[in-house]
C-alpha positions in Angstrom: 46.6 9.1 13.5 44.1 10.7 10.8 42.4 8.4 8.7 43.9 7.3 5.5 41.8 9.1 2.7 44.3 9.2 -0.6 46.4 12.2 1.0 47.5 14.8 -1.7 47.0 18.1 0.2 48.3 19.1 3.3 46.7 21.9 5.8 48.1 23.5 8.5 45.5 24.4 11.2 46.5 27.6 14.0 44.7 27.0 17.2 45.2 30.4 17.9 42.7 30.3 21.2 44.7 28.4 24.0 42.0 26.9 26.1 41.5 25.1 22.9 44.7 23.4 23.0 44.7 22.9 27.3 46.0 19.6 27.3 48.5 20.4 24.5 52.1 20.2 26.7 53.0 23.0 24.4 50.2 25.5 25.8 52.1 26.7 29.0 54.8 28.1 26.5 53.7 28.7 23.0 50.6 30.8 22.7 49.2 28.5 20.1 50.6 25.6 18.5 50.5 24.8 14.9 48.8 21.4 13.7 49.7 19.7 10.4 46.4 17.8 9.2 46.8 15.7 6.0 43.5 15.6 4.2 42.0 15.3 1.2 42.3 17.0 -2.3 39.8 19.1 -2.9 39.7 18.1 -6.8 39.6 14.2 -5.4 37.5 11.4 -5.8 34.2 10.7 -3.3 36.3 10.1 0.2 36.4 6.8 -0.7 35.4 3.1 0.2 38.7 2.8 -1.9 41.2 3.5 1.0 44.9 3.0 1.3 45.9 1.0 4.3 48.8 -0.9 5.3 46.6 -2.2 7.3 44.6 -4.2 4.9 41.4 -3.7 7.2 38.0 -1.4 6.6 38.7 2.1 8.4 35.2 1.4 10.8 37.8 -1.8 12.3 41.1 0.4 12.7 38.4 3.4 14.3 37.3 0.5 17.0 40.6 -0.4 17.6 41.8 2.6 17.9 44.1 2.9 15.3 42.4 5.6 13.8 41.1 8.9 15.0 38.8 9.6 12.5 37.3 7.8 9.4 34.8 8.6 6.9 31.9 6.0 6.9 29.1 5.5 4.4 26.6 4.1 6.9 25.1 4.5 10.0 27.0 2.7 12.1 26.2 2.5 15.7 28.7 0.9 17.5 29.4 2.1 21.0 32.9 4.2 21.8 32.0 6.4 18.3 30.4 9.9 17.7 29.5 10.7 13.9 28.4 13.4 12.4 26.1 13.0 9.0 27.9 15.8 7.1 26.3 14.9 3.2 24.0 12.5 1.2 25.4 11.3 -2.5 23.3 10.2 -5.0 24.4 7.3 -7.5 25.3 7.6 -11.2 25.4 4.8 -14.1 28.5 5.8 -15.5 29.4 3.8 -18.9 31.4 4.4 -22.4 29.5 6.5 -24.8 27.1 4.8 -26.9 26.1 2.2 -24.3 23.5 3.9 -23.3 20.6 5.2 -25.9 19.7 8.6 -23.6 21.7 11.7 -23.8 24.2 12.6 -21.6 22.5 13.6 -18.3 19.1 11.9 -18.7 18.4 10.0 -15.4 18.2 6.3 -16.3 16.3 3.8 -14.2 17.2 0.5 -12.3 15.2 -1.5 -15.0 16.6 -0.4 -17.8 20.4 -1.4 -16.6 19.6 -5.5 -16.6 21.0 -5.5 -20.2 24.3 -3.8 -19.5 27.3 -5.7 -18.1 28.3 -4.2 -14.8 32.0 -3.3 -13.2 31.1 -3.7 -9.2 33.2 -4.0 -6.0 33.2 -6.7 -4.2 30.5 -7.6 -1.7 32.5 -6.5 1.1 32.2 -3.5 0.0 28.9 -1.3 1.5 28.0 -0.1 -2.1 27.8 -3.7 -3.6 25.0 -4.3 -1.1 23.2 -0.6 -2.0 23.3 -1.2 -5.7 21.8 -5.1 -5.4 19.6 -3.8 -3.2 18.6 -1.1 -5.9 18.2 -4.1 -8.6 15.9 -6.5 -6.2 13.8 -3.4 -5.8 13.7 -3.3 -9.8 12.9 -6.6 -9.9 16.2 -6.9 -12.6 19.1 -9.6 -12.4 22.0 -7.5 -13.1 24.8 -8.7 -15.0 28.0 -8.9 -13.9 30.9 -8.1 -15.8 33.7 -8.1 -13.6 34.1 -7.8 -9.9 37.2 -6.1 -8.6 38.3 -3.6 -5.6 40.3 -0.5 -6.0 38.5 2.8 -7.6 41.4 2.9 -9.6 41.3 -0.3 -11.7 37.5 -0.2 -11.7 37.1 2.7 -13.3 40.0 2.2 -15.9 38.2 -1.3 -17.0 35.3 0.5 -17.8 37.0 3.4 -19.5 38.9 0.5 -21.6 35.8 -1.9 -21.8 32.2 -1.8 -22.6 31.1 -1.6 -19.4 29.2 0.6 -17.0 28.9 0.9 -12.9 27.1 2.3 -10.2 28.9 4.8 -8.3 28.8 8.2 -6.4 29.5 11.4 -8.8 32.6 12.2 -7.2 34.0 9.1 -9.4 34.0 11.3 -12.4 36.9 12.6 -11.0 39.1 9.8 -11.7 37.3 9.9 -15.7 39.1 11.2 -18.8 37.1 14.0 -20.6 34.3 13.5 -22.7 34.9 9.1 -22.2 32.2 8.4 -20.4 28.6 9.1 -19.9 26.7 10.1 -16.8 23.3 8.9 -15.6 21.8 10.0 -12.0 19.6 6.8 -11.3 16.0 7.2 -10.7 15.7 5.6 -7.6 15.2 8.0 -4.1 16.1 5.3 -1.8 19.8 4.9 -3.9 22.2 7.3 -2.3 25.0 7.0 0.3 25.4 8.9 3.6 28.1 10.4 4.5 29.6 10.2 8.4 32.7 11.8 9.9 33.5 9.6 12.7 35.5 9.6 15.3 36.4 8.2 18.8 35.0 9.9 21.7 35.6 13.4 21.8 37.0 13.6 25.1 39.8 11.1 23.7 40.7 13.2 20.7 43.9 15.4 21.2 43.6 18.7 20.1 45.3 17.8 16.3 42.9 15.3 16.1 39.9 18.0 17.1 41.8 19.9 14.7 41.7 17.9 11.9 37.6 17.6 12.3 36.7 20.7 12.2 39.2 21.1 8.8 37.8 17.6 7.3 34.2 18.8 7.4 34.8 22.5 6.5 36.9 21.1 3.3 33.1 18.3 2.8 31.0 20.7 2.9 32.8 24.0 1.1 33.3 20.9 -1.7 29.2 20.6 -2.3 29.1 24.0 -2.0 31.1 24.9 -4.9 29.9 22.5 -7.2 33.4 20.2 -6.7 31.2 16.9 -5.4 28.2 16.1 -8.4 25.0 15.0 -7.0 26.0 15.6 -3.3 23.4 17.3 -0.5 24.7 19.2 2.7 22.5 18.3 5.8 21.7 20.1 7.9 24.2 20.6 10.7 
């Protein structure tokens, strides 16, 4: 099973080497099989803490419990039965309706100056909650919040509808009408998220799930690349 990540592409993947695909039962008779992978679009949001899962639990639970082969994580999570692989670090953004903020679109804003605007935040089950009041303590600033509620989605249409702002990763702007909001990288080095493909053991992985891996990160990292995922950096892998 891949991890649920807002599927609107689908990518086929040739193994076209067979020792690749060994314990594949097709690989006695087919010289290489053919693996559909559902990923990601590559126009999409950030891979999101905003998930889709009948399951109604956090992909790092369904990875443990192996109902997930592979997950993308935002922290560094070292729980046994796991490999990851840091793949990218995103910076945050103040994103907020056009004249809330006096600075031009663009102009990095700091923690301080955010106290007086009302905030749109996730829940604090959500690993970004704790980043961004962690970003306000260091400040010093009580932020204000606006509204708390889950879902990318809905967040980001309050805030389109509403005066007010939020913290997230670039890759938000995605789900932003044109010219709506502004943009504000945060002036804060220690506020960013990590991104981590992980997975359950390698030697666990079947060969569409080994598949799928090697697409997931190529697709990450040809994203920052191009331009497609704003104030993301590739590490080095």
């Amino acid at each position: 099973m891949i991890a649920p990540m807002c599927v609107s592409v689908r990518l086929s993947v040739l193994l076209a080497d067979r020792h690749r695909c060994a314990r594949c039962p097709c690989a006695a008779v087919l010289p290489r099989c053919r693996v559909s992978v559902a990923l990601l679009s590559v126009c999409l949001i950030s891979l999101p803490q905003w998930y889709t899962s009948s399951e109604h639990l956090p992909p790092g639970e369904l990875l443990t419990g192996r109902r997930l082969d592979l997950a993308v994580l935002f922290q560094n999570d070292s729980s046994q039965g796991r490999s990851a692989i840091p793949v990218l670090d995103e910076r945050l953004f103040l994103l907020a309706r056009r004249g809330m903020v006096a600075l031009p679109d663009g102009e990095p804003i700091t923690m301080a100056q955010l106290g007086s605007l009302p905030q749109a935040v996730t829940s604090k089950a959500h690993g970004l909650r704790a980043w961004v009041e962690a970003a306000f303590e260091r400040a010093g600033v009580e932020p204000w919040i606006g509204v708390e509620v889950d879902g990318l989605t809905t967040l980001m249409d309050l805030v389109q509808a509403n005066a007010l702002a939020t913290i997230q990763p670039g890759a938000a702007v995605a789900r932003v009408e044109s010219g709506l909001l502004s943009m504000h990288p945060i002036d804060d080095p220690f506020l960013f998220r990590r991104n981590l493909v992980y997975c359950i053991n390698d030697e666990e992985l079947s060969p569409a799930a080994l598949a799928a891996r090697v697409v997931l990160l190529d697709v990450m990292r040809a994203l920052v690349r191009n331009g497609g995922w704003p104030g993301a950096t590739l590490l080095d892998s």
